[in-house]
C-alpha positions in Angstrom: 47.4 -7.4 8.6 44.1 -10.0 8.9 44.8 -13.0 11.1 41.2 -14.5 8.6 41.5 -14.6 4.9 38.4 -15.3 2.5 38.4 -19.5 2.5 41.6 -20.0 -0.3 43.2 -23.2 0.2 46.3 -22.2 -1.6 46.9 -19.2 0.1 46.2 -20.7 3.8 49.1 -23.8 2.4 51.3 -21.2 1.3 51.5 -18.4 3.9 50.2 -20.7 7.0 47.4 -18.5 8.1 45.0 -20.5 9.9 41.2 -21.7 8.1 38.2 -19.7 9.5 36.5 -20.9 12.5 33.0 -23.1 12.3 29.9 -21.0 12.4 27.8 -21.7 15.1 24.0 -23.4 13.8 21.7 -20.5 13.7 18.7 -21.6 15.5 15.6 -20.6 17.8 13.9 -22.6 19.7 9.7 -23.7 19.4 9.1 -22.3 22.4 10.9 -18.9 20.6 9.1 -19.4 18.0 6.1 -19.5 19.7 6.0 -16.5 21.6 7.0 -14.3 18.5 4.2 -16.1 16.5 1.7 -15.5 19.6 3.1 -11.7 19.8 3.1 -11.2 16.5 -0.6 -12.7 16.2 -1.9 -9.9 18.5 0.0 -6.8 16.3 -2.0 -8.4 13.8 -4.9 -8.4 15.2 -5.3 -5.3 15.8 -4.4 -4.2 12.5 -7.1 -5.9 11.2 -9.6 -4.4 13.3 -8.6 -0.9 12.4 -8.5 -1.9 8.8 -12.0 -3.2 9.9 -13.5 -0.1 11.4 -11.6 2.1 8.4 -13.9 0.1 6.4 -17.1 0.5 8.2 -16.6 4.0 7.9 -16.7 3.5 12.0 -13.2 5.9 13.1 -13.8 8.7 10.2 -11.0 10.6 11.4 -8.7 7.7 10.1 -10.6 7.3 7.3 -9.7 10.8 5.9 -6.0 10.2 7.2 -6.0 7.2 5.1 -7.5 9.0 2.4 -4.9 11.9 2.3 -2.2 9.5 2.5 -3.2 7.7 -0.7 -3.7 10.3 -2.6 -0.5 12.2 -1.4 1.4 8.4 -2.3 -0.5 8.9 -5.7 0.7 12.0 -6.1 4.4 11.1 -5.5 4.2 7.9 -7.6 3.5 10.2 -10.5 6.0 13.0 -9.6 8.6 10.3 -9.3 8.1 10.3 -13.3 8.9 14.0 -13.9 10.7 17.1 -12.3 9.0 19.0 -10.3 8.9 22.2 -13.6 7.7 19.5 -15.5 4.5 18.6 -13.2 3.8 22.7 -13.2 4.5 23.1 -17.1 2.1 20.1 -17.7 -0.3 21.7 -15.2 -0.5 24.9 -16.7 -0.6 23.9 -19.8 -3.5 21.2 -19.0 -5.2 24.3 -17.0 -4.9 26.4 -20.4 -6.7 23.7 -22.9 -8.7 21.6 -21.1 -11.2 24.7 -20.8 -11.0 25.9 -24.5 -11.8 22.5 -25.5 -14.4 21.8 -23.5 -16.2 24.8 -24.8 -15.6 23.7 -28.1 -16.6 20.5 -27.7 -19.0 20.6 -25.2 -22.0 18.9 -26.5 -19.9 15.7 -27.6 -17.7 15.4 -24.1 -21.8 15.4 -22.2 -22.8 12.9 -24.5 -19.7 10.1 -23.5 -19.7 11.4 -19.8 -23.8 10.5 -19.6 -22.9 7.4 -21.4 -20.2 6.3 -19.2 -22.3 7.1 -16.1 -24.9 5.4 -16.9 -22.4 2.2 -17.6 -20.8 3.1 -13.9 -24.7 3.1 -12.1 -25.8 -0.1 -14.1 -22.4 -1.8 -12.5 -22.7 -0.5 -9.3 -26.0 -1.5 -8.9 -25.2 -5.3 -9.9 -22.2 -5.0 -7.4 -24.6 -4.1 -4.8 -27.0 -6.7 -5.2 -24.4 -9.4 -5.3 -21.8 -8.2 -2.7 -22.4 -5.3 -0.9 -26.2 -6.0 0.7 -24.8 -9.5 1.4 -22.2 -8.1 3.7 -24.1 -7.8 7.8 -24.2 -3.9 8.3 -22.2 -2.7 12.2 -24.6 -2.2 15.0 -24.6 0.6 16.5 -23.5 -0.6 19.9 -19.9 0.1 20.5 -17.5 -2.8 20.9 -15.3 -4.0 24.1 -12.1 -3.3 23.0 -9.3 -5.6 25.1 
């Protein structure tokens, strides 16, 4: 039925089917190479200079695409976890207490949340003054794009 059986010595002795034919060398050239590397260079580039200008804040209409995306990646990554009923029952369930126990408890949950923003600010404030006013701020010229 197959004139090329899987490499078995014994059967190609026995039944005289014939070995399988030499694979060709799988190669490209450097001058291949090259262009895809110098292609590829360019697709690159420009990725990073929309990365760049997501950053800056510059194109804010990505921004908010990129935004969306994340949080609607973030919001699959956990539903990959549960049904979809089991998402709403925690939701409404989470929509129920969380209320009832914040009024019970309100003076307490203030106390840690002023704590813990306090702890945020105090980071964020060392952050800046190491990283972030190091970093040169965009002018406001507009680039020549190629």
């Amino acid at each position: 039925m197959f004139k090329w059986y899987p490499n078995n010595g014994l059967y190609t002795i026995t039944h005289g089917v014939e070995p399988l034919p030499p694979l060709p060398n799988l190669e490209i050239s450097e001058r291949t190479a090259g262009k895809i590397a110098d292609e590829l260079q360019v697709w690159v580039n420009i990725a990073l200079s929309i990365a760049h200008d997501i950053t800056l804040g510059r194109n804010l209409k990505l921004l908010l695409k990129v935004k969306v995306g994340v949080a609607l990646w973030f919001v699959s990554f956990i539903g990959s976890f549960f049904s979809f009923l089991t998402v709403i029952y925690i939701g409404v369930i989470l929509s129920l207490s969380v209320p009832v126990l914040y009024d019970k408890y309100q003076h307490h949950i203030d106390e840690k949340l002023s704590v813990t923003n306090k702890i945020i600010q105090t980071q964020y404030r060392k952050i800046d003054e190491t990283v972030l006013r190091k970093l040169p701020l965009p002018s406001k010229k507009e680039k020549k794009m190629q």
